[in-house]
N, C-alpha and C positions, 0 to 999 in steps of 0.2 A: 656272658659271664666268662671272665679268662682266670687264669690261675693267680694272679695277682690280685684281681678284685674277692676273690674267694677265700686266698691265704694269706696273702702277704698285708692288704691295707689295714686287714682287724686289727695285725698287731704291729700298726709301726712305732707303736708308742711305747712299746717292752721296751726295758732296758734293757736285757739283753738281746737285743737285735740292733743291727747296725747294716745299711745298706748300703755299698758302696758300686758307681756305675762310672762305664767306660771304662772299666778294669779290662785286662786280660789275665787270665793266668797263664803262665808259660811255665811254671817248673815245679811241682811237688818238691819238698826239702825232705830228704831222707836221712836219717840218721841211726845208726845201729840196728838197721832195721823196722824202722819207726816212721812214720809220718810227721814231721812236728812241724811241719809251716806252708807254705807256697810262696813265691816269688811272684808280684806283680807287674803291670805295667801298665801305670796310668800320666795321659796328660804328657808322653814324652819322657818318662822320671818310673825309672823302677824302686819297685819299694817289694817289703816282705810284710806277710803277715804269719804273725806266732802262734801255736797252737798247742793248748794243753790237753785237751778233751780230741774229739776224732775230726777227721775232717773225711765231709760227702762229698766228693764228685758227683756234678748233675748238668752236664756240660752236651746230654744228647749222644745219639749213636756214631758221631765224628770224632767229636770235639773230644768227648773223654777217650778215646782210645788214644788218640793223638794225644794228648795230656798224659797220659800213662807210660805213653813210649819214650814224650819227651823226657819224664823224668826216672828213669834208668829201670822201668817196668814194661816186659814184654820181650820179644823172640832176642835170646842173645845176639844173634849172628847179627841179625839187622844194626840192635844199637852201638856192636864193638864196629862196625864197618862207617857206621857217623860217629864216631869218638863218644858215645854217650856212655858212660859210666853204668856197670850192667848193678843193679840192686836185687832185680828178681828178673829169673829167667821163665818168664810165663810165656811159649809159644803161641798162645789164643788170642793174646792180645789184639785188638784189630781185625782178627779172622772170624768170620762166619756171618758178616755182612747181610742182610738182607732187608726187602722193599717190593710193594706192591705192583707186579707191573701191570699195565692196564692199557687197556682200547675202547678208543669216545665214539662211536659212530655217533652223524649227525644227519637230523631230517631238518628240511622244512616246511613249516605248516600253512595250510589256504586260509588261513583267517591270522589276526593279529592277536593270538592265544597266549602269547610267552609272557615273559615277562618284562622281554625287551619295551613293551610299551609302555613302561613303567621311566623309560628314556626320554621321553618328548621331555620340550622346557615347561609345558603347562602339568604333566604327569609328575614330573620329578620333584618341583615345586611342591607339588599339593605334597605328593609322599611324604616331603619333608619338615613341611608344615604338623601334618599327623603324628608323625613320630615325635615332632618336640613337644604339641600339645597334649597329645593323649597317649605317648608311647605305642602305638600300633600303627600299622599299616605295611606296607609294602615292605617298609626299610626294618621291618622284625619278622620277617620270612626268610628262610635260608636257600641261598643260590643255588643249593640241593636239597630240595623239600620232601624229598621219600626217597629208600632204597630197598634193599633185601637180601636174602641170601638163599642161594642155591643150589641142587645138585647138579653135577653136571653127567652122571653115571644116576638112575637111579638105585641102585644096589649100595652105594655109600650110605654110611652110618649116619654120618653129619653131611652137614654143605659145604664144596668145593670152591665156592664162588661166590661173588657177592655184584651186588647192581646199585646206581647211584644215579639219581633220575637227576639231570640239568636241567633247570627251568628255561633258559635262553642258550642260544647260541656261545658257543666260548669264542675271548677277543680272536681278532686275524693275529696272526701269526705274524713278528716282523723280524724274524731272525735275517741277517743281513742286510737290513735298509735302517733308517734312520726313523729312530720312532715318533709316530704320530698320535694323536691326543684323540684325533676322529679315528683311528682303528679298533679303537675300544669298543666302540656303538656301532652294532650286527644291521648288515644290510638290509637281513633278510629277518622275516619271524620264523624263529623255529626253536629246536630241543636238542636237548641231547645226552648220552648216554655215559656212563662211566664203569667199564668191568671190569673187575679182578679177576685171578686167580686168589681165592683165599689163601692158600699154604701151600706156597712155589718151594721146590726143593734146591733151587737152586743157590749158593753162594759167594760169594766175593770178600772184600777184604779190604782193611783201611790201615796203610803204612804210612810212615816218615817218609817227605821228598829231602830234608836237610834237618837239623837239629836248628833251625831257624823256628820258633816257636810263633812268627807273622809267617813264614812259607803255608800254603798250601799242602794238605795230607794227598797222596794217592788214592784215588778211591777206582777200586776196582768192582763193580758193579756183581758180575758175573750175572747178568740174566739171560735164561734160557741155556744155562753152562749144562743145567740137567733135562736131557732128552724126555723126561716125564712131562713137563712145566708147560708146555708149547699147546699138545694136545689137548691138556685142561681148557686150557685160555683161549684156545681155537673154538674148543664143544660149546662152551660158553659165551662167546659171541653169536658164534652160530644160533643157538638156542633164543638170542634176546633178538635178531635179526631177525626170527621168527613171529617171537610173542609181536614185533612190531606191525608185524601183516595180518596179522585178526583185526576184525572187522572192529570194533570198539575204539581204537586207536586207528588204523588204517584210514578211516574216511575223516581223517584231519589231517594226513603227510599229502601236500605235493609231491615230494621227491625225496631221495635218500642222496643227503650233501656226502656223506663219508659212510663206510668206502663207494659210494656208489655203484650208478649200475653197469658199468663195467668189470666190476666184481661178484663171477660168478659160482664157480667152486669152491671147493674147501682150499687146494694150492692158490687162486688168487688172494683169498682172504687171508691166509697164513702170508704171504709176504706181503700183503697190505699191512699187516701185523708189525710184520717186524720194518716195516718203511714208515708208518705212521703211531708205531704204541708210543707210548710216553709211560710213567712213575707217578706214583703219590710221594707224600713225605712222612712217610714210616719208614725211616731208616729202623733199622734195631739189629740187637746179637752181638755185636762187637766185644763186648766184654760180660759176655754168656752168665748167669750163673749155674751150680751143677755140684750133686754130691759127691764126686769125683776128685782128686785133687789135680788131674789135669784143668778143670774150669776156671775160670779166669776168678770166679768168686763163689764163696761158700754161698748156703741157702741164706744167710743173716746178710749177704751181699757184700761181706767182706773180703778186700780182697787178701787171694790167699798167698802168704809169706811175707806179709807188709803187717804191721801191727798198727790200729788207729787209723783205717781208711777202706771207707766206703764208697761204693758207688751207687746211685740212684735215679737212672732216667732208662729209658729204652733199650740200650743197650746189654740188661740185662736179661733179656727175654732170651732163654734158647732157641726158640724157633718165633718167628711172626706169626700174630694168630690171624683168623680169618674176621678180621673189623679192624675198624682206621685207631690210631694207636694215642688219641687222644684219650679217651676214658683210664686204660687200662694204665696208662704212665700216671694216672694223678694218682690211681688207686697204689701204685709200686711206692711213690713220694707218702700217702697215707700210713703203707705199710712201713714203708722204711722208719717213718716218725715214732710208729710204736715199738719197733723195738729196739729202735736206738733209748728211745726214754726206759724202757724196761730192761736195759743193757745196765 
């Protein structure tokens, strides 16, 4: 189920709705104040679209901040320094960046358990057969079938951290070589792991590289910029590195693929961390909201000194919560709907 087959297909038949693909938008039209159109780019051929009623940004924790700055919304200093015509000097814009960092430790297992085996040509075949016959089997299993959350301090109120069980092996890795079609299919049978820090303190920031609306934004990450962050997501690995050596689970690992046994204290494992973490894709915060009039937008998600524009995707979360940011973005898109129509 994605958000199009949930929202968008029931109603392609409104008249009022109209979808239009391969757009870009590159510039909000402001006028006195106002939001009244955006500048497109479709097919080679810019075009506008007019606007009487409000206009939603819902462009993601990138794209909209980027979209805001391009069109003369966001830190003065930045847009007088790219020629961008300043509309509202909102310093937040862009800033307060945040995403889940994470560490996969990988095992592998003495028997053929995973889900890899679901890879053979005689497996995958069948799989696929079931899934068109009878909508089940292999291929309506998700590639992370369980997770959880937990503390990593027992004295915390809530959970610090969260776990996301791999069923298989994730592909090789082909950063630098020329990608191959057999990297995908795992050598070996095994699992693997996915940890969060639920609600990392740390933040980062997405600017303008040029007033080029195809350039690329800055994205400055910042993870692990707060000394607090590290620790968490250290205790936390540690903890699950643990649960893996109980006896229930342990007499099905071979060997520990990542970090393996070469890593043996907490200083190995903390710079295996930072040589080996990787990110989810919960960007979010960018253009915060907050009952402040420093936030980038009111509680109604308006943004603030613009009349007639809204923003609605992840971006507006002040902080990342501790879960992947699929749910709570359709419920912001939910929310936004009701009181826009109640507006």
């Amino acid at each position: 189920m994605s958000t199009a087959t949930a929202f968008l297909r029931p109603n392609e038949s409104r008249p009022n709705l109209t979808v239009v693909t391969g757009a870009l938008a590159t510039r909000l039209i402001i006028e006195g104040g106002r939001a009244v159109g955006a500048d497109i780019l479709q097919g080679g051929r810019l075009g506008k679209i007019q606007v009487n009623g409000e206009i939603i940004v819902s462009a993601g924790a990138i794209k909209s901040p980027q979209l805001l700055l391009l069109s003369g919304i966001g830190p003065g200093d930045q847009l007088r320094a790219l020629d961008i015509p300043v509309h509202r000097d909102a310093p937040r814009v862009g800033q307060g960046l945040q995403n889940h960092v994470c560490y996969r430790p990988q095992y592998i297992t003495k028997a053929a358990l995973t889900a890899s085996r679901h890879l053979s040509p005689w497996n995958a075949a069948k799989a696929g057969v079931t899934y068109v016959l009878r909508g089940s089997g292999p291929l309506m299993e998700s590639y992370a079938p369980a997770g959880g959350f937990f503390r990593t301090d027992p004295g915390l109120e809530t959970p610090d951290a969260q776990v996301v069980l791999l069923s298989a092996l994730a592909p090789a890795s082909t950063t630098g070589s020329r990608f191959r079609l057999r990297d995908l299919w795992p050598k070996e049978h095994g699992f693997g792991l996915t940890i969060y820090q639920g609600t990392p303190n740390s933040r980062g920031a997405v600017s303008l590289r040029s007033r080029d609306p195809m350039a690329a934004p800055n994205i400055e990450p910042g993870y692990f910029t707060d000394p607090r962050d590290m620790p968490v997501l250290l205790s936390a690995v540690a903890g699950m590195r643990e649960m893996m050596r109980q006896p229930a689970i342990a007499k099905h690992v071979d060997r520990d693929l990542l970090p393996g046994p070469q890593v043996q204290g907490m200083a190995d494992l903390e710079a295996d961390i930072r040589r080996n973490g990787a990110t989810a894709y919960h960007q979010c915060s960018t253009c915060a909201m907050g009952g402040d009039d420093r936030s980038v937008l009111d509680p109604q998600l308006k943004v603030r000194g613009i009349e007639g524009l809204r923003v609605a995707d992840a971006s507006i979360m002040p902080r990342v919560p501790n879960a992947a940011l699929h749910a709570p973005t359709i419920m912001i898109g939910e929310k936004a709907a009701a009181m826009i129509k109640n507006a």
